[in-house]
N, C-alpha and C positions, 0 to 999 in steps of 0.2 A: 217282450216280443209281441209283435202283433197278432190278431188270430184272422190274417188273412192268407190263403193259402192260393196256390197260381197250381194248374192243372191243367196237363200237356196230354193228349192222349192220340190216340190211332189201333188201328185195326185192319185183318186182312185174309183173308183164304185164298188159295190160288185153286181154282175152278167151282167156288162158290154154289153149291156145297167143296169141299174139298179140305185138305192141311188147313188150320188156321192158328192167329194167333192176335193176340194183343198185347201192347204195352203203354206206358202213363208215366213219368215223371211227376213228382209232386213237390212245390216249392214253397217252403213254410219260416219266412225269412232269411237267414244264410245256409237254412239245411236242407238237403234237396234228395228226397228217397228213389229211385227209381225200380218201377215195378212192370215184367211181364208175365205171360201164360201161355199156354196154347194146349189145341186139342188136335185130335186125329181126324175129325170130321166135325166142322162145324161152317155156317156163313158167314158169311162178312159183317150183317146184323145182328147175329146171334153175337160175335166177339167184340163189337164194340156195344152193346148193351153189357155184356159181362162187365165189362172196365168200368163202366161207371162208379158203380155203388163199393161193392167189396174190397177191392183193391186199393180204391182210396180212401176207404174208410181206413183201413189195416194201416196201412201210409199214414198216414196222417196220427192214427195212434200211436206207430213207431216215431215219428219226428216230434210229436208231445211229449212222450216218453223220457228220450232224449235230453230235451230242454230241461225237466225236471217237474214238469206242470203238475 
């Protein structure tokens, strides 16, 4: 398998501050993890910075995992 991995992501709050949330699909050759969150009060920038790093980090160790690496 290769170690190239494809990352879908988005984010949102409805009144910004307000409800928020994100989520990320992660594609790591035929296995495909899908990962959301959300908070009670957050922005639109605040949720899609979250998504970057943690979630696909976690993702990504789960689909390694997986495979047997």
């Amino acid at each position: 398998m290769n170690n190239q991995f494809f990352i879908f992501t988005d984010g949102s709050a409805i009144g910004n501050p307000g409800p928020a949330g994100w989520a990320a699909i992660v594609i790591h050759g035929t296995r495909r993890q899908e990962i959301a969150g959300s908070a009670p009060w957050s922005t639109v920038s605040t949720k899609k910075q979250t998504l970057i790093r943690p979630p696909t980090e976690r993702s990504a160790r789960r689909i390694r995992g997986s495979a047997g690496d």
